[in-house]
C-alpha positions in Angstrom: -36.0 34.0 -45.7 -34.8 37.7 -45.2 -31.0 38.1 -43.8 -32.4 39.6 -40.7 -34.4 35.9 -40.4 -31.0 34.1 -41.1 -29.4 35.6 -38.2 -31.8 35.4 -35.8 -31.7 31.6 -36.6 -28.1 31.4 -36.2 -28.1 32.9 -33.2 -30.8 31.0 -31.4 -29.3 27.4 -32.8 -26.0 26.5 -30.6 -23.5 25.5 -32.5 -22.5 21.9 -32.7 -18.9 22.7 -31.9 -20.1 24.9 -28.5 -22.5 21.6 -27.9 -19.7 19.3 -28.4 -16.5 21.1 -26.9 -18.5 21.8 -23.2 -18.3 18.2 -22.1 -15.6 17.3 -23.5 -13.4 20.0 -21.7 -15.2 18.4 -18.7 -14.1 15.1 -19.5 -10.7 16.4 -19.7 -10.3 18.3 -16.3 -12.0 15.1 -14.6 -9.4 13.2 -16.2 -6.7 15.7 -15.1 -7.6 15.7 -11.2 -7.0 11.7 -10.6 -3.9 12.4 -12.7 -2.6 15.1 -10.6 -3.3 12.9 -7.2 -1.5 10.5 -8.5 1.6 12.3 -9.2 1.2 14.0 -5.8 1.3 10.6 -4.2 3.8 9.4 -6.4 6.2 12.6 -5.3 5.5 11.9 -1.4 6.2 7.9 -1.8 9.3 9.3 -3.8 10.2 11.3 -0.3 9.4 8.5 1.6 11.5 6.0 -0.1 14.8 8.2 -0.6 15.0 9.0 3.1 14.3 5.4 4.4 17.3 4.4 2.0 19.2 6.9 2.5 18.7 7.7 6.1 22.0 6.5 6.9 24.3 8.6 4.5 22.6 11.7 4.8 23.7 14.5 7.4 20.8 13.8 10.5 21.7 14.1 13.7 21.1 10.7 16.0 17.9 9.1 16.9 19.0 8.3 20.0 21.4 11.7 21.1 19.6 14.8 22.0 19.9 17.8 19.9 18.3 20.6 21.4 15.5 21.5 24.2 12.6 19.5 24.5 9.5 19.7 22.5 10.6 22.2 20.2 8.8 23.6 17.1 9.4 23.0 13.6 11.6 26.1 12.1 13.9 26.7 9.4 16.9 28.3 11.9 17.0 25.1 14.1 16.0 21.8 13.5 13.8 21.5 10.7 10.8 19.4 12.2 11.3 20.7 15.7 12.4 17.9 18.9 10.4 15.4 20.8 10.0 15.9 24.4 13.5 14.1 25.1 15.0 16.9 22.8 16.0 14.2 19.7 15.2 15.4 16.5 11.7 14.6 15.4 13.5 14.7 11.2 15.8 12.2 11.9 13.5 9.7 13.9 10.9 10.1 11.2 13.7 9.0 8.7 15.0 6.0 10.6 11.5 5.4 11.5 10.4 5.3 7.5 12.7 2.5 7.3 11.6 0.5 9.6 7.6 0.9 9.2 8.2 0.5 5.2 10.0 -2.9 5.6 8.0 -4.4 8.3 4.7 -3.3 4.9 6.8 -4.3 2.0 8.7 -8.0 3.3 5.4 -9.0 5.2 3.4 -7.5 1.8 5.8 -9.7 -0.7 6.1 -12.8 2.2 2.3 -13.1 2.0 2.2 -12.6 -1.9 4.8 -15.2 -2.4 3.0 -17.5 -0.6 -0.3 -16.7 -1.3 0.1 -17.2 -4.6 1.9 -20.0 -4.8 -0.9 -21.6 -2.7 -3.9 -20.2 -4.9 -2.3 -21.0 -8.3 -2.1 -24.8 -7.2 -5.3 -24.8 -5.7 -7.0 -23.0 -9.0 -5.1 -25.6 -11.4 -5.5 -29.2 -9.5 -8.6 -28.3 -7.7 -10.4 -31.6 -6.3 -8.9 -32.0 -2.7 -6.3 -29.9 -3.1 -8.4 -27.2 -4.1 -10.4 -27.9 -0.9 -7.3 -28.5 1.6 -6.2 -24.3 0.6 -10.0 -23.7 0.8 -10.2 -25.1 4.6 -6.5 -23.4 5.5 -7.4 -20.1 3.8 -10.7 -19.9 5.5 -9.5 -21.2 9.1 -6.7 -18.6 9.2 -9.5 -15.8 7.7 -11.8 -17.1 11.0 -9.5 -15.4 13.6 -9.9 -12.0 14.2 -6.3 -10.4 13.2 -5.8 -8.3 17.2 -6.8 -11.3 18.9 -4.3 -13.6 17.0 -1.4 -10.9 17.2 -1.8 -10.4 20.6 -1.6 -14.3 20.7 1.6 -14.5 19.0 3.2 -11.4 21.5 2.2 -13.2 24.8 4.3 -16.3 23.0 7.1 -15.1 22.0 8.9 -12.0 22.7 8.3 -8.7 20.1 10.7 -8.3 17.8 11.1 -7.1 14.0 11.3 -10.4 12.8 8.1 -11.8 14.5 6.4 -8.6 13.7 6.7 -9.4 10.0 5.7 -12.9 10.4 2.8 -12.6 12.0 1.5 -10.0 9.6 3.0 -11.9 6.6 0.8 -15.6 8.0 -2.3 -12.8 7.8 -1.9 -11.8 4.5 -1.3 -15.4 3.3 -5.0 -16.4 2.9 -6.3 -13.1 1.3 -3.5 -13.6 -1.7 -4.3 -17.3 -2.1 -8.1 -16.3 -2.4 -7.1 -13.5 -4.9 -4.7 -15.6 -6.6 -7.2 -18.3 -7.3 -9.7 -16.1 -8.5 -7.4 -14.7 -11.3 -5.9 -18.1 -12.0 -9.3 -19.8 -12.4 -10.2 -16.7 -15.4 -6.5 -17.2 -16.7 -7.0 -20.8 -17.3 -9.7 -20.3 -19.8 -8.3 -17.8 -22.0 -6.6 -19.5 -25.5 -2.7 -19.3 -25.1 -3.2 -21.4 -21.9 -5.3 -24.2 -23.6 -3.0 -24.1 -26.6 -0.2 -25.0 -24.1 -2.5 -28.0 -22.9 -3.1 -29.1 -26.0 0.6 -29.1 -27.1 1.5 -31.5 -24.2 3.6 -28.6 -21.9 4.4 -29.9 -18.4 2.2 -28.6 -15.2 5.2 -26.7 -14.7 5.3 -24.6 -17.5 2.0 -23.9 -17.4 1.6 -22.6 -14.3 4.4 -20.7 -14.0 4.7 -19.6 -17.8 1.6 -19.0 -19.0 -0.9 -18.7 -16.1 1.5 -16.9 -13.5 1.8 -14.2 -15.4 -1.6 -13.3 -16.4 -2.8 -13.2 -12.8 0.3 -11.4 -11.3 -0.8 -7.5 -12.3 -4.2 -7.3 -10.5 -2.4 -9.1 -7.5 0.7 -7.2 -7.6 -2.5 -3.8 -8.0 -3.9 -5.2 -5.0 -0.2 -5.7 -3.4 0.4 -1.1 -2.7 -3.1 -1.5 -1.1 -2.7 -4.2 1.6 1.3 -2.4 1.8 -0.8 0.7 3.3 -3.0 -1.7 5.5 0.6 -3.1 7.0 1.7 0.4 7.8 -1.1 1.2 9.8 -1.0 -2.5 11.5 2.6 -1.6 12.8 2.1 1.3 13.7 -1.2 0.4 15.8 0.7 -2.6 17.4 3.2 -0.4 17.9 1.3 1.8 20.0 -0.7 -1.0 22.0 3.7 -2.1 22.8 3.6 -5.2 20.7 5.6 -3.7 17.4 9.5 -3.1 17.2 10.7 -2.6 20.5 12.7 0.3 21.4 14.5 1.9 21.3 14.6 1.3 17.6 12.3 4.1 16.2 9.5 3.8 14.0 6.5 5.9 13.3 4.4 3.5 15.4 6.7 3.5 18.2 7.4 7.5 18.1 3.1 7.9 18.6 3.5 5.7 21.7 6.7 7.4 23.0 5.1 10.7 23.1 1.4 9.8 23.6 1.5 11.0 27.7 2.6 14.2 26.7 0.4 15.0 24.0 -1.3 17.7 26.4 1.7 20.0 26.6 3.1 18.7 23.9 1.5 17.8 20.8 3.9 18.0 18.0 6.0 14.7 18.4 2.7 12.8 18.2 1.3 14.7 15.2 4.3 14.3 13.1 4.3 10.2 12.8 0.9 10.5 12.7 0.7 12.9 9.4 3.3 10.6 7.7 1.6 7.5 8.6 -1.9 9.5 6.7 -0.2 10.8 3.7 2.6 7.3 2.9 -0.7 5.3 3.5 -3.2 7.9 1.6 -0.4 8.1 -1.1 -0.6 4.0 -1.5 -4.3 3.4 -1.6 -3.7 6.3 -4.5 -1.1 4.2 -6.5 -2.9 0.8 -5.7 -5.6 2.4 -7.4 -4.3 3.8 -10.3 -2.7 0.4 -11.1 -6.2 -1.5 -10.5 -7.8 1.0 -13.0 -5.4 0.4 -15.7 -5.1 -3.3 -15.1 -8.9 -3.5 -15.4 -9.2 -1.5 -18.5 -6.2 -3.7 -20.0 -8.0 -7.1 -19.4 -11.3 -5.5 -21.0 -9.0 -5.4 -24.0 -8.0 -8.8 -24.3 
């Protein structure tokens, strides 16, 4: 073969590294984009959470006090995030408001988990008529439509913070006991727990040393997402008048507060509502982040 033959072979055979290097680059930038969501949702729940715990020490004017003229604009020379149509700043009730609409997710979030769990790991390790008793509660609770039980539990008793967070915490109950008993039923089979059987350890220890644990991350995973779900549930009672009464603010209760003047006024109600979309978007990011490693760490085992 004459060098003029060579090259013309070279040239029209790729080369394994060109072949090889395309997808991989490809591979690496889809890898790179779910990264960078993540951190961006990381950063903004970072926000979030220093201003809800912090809202009281830093320098923000009252929730209650008016600072300015009414529905002013966001800008840099007055207040940062403009007023609401009673002239308070729209910064400062967004703060406060953070606080509230982030405990009424997390305490009703962990309250369900807490018992939810409890419930599933007992019903997963005795089974027979326990099993079925937490079967029968799970599923009765599961039967009611959520509005139609809330609304229940307002016309009884009188809206508060507290019975906010219960209601919403007895909702989440039978969803964690169901997901609880899944993962406990797959943890039981697995060696370390039958080696603890076989050695003669106590119900006890084996359900909260050795199975607990092993079903707690994909819960805990599935814990950020039904955190978002509680966020929007306050702030939708909130709006219907059923949520935190004022005038206590939260990002609920500011969309409801400013809904009749939305017309000539738009700003108060599009604030709350971008936080609500970017804490909650932020969450379902996180929940699934944590879902996607748990899952690849259990493929491991």
């Amino acid at each position: 073969m004459t060098r003029s033959e060579k090259s013309i072979v070279a040239l029209s055979v790729p080369s394994v590294e060109a072949a090889t290097t395309a997808p991989d680059r490809v591979r690496r930038q889809r890898k790179r984009r779910p990264r960078a969501i993540l951190v961006l949702a990381s950063f903004w729940l970072g926000i979030v959470l220093f201003f809800a715990i912090f809202a009281g020490v830093l320098p923000l004017a009252s929730v209650a006090t008016p600072v300015g003229d009414s529905g002013q604009l966001p800008s840099l020379g007055g207040q940062l995030l403009g007023t609401d149509v009673l002239g308070r700043s729209i910064l400062s009730r967004l703060a406060f408001g953070g606080r509230i609409s982030l405990a009424v997710g997390v305490i009703a979030t962990l309250a369900g988990l807490a018992v939810g769990c409890l419930l599933g790991l007992i019903a997963a390790y005795f089974k027979g008529v326990v099993g079925t008793v937490v079967d029968i509660l799970a599923n009765t609770v599961l039967a009611i439509p959520p509005l139609v039980f809330l609304l229940a539990i307002a016309a009884a008793v009188r809206p508060s913070l507290p019975t906010l967070v219960f209601s919403l915490a007895l909702l989440n109950i039978p969803t964690f006991a169901r997901l609880a008993k899944a993962n406990a039923l797959a943890v039981m089979t697995r060696e370390y727990v039958l080696a603890a059987h076989a050695m003669g350890a106590s119900h006890r220890r084996v359900l909260f040393r050795e199975v607990l644990p092993g079903l707690l991350p994909p819960v805990l995973a599935y814990a950020v997402v039904v955190m978002a779900s509680m966020i929007v549930a306050e702030g939708s009672l909130s709006f219907l008048g059923l949520g935190v009464p004022p005038p206590t603010p939260s990002w609920g209760g500011m969309i409801a507060g400013a809904k009749s003047d939305i017309a000539f006024s738009p700003w108060p109600v599009f604030a709350p509502c971008l936080a609500i979309f970017l804490t909650v978007f932020a969450l379902n990011v996180v929940g699934d982040g944590l879902q996607r490693r748990f899952v690849l760490k259990d493929s491991a085992l």
